[in-house]
N, C-alpha and C positions, 0 to 999 in steps of 0.2 A: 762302615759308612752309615753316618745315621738318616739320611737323606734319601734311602734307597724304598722303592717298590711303589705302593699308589696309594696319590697323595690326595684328598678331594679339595678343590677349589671350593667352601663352601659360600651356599648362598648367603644373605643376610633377612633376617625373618623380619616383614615387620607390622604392626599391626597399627590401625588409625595413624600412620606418619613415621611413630615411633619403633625402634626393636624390640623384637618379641625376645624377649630374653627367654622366657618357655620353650618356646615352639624349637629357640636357637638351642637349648641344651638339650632338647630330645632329639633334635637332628642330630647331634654331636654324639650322641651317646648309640644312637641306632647306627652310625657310622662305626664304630666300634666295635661293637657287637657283632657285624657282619665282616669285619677282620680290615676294613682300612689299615694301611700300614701310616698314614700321618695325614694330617689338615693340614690346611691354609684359611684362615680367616685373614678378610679384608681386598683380596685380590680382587679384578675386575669382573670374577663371576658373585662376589658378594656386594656390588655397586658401592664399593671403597671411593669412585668420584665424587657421587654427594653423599656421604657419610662426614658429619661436622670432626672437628677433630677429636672432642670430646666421646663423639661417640666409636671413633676407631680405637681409640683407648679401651673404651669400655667394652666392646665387640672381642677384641684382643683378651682381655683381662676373664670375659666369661669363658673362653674358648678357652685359653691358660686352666684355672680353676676347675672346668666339667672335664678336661682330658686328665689333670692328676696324674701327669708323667706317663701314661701311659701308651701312646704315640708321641713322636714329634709333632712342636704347631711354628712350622714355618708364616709367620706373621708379614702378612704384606707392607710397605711401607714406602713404596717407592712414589714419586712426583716428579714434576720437571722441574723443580725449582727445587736446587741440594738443599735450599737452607731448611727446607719444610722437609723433606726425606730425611734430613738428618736430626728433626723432632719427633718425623712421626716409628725413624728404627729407636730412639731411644726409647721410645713406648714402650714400641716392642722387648727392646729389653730390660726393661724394668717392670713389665708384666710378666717377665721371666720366659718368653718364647724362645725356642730351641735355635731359635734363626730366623731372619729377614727374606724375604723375598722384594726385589729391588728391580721394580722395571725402568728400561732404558729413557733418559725422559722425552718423552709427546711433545709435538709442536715445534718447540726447540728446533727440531735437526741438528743436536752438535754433531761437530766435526767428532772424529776416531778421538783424535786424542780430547777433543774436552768429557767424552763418554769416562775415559781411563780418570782425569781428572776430578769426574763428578763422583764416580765410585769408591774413588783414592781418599776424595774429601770426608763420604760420608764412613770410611773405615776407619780414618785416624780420628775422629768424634767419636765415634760406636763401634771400638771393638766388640766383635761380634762374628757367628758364620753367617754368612750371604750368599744366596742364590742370586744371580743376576737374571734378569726375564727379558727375553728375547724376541719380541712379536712384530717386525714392521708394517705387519699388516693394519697395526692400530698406531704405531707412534711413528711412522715414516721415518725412521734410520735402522740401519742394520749393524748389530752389536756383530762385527766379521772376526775371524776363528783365529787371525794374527792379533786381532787388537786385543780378545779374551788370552791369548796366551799372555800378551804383555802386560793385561791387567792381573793376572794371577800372580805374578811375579813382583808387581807393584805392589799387591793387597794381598799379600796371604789370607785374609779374613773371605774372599771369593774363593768359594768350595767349589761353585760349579753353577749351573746354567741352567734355565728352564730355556730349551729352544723349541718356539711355536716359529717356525720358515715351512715346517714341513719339506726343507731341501734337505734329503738323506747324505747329500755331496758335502754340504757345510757344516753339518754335523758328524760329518764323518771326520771332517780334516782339524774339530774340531778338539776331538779324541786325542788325532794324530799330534796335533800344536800340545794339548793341556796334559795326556799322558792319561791311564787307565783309572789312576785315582781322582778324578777331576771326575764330580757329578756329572751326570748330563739326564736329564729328566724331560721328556718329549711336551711340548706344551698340545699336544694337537690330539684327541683323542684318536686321530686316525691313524698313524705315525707311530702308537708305543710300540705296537710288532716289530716293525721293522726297527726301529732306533736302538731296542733292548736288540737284534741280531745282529749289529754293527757296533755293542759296544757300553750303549746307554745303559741306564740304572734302571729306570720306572716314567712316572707321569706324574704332571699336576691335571688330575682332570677336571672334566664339567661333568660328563656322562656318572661319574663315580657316586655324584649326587642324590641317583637314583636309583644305581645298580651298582653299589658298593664290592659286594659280593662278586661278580662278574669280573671288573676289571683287578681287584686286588688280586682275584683267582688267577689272570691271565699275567700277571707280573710273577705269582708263584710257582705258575707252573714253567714258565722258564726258566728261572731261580733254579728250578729241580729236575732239568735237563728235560721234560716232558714235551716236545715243541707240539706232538700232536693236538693236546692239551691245549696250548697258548694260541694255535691255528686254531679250533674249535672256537675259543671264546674270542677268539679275533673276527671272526664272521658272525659269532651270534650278538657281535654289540654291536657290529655295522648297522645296522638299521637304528640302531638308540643313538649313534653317535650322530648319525644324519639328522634326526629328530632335534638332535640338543642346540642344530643348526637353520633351524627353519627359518629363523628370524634370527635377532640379537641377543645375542648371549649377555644375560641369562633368563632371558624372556622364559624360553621353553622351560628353559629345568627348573622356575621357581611355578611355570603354570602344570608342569608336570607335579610337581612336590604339594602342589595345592590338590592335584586331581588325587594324589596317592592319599589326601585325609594328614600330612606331615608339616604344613605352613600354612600361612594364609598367603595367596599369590599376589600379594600386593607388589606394586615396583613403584620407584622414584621418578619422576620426571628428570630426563626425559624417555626414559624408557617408561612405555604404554603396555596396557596387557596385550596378549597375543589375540591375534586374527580368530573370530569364529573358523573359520575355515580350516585352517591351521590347526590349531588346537583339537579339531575333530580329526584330525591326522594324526595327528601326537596321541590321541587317547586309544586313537586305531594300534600305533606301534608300541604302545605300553600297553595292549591287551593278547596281543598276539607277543611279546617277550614276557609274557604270566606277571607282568608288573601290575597290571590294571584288575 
């Protein structure tokens, strides 16, 4: 499975308005080196909302280029509007990304089967593998573990699932419906423990951003039967994981990645920098996990 262990959702760097193509390839590259098992450029921890289109191309295209095959780059691409998801996975692969990541579309609300439909669309356009992304917490509908079985079966190009529910119940039956080779990659930094004991692959994190090491450790060490191991770093990132939550994601991890000397912590409107307050919190928990 190419899709397996921890993946970082990364930020998008940028500096007076524009990307920091620099700052983005030495994150890329210090991701690496600390043993990430794959990216994600463009998803909603690298504010892919307002990112022009040209520049998700371009964001795609460096991250492509600085990895040189050396992880997978699960390339974000999803919108609610298929005709624009199904320009922005051709990007993606013709930037030559190992795969899409494809969230459910926002706003919308479709029904089950227009979900199966929208996915269906943008597979017979862009052969390709897809991750489907699962978060109702952000797009108010629930991609449910019948309708994914019957999209797999529709789309062979759908590998598997980023499921942020944090419902261990519907990811479980989710397994149950799509069978043990069907991805399933925890969207919720809090959740990889558990999802990898019932079944799951790995994570697209936020946390990973800044404690690469940490969570890719804790995917390997249960890869390698060591649960004690994977308990260990499953508590010792509880605190970074809380932190990457203080505010909106990715408030924290781009103000964290500024404090670590790694970005400059600029964001888009309408995400704002984080709260004095806050951020004197976050630098508190990034000094006591020897990050600070």
């Amino acid at each position: 499975m190419q899709f397996t262990g921890a993946f970082t959702a990364l930020v998008t760097p940028f500096k007076n308005g524009q990307v920091d193509e620099d700052a983005y390839r030495a994150l890329i590259e210090w991701q690496i080196e600390q043993g990430i098992n794959g990216v994600v450029p463009c998803g909603t921890t690298g504010e892919s909302a307002t990112l022009s289109h040209a520049e998700h191309a371009k964001v795609i295209s460096i991250c492509v280029d600085q990895v040189k095959r050396r992880v997978p780059v699960l390339a974000g691409a999803g919108s609610n509007n298929t005709r624009e998801a199904i320009e922005l996975t051709r990007c993606a692969r013709e930037a030559k990304a190992d795969g899409a990541l494809l969230i459910t579309p926002y706003y919308n609300k479709p029904t089950q089967a227009g979900l199966i439909e929208h996915f269906a669309a943008i597979a017979k356009e862009v052969p390709m593998p897809f991750i489907v992304y699962n978060v109702p917490g952000r797009t108010s509908v629930n991609l449910l573990p019948q309708t994914v079985a019957a999209l797999r079966k529709r789309a062979p190009e759908v590998v598997g699932i980023k499921e942020a529910t944090g419902n261990l119940c519907q990811i479980s039956e989710v397994i149950e419906f799509c069978g043990p080779d069907f991805i399933i990659l925890s969207g919720d930094d809090f959740t990889v423990l558990p999802t990898l004991a019932i079944g799951g692959h790995g994570v697209i994190s936020v946390v990973s951003n800044v404690a690469p090491a940490l969570m890719s450790g804790l995917c390997k060490a249960w890869k390698d039967g060591d649960t004690a191991k994977a308990r260990e770093l499953h508590y010792a990132l509880a605190p970074l994981n809380r932190a990457m939550f203080m505010e909106t994601n990715p408030i924290p991890a781009k103000t964290a990645l500024g404090l670590m000397g790694r970005v400059t912590p600029e964001l888009r409107l309408p995400m704002v920098n984080m709260g004095k307050e806050n951020e004197a919190k976050l630098a508190d928990v990034l000094k006591k996990a020897g990050i600070l």
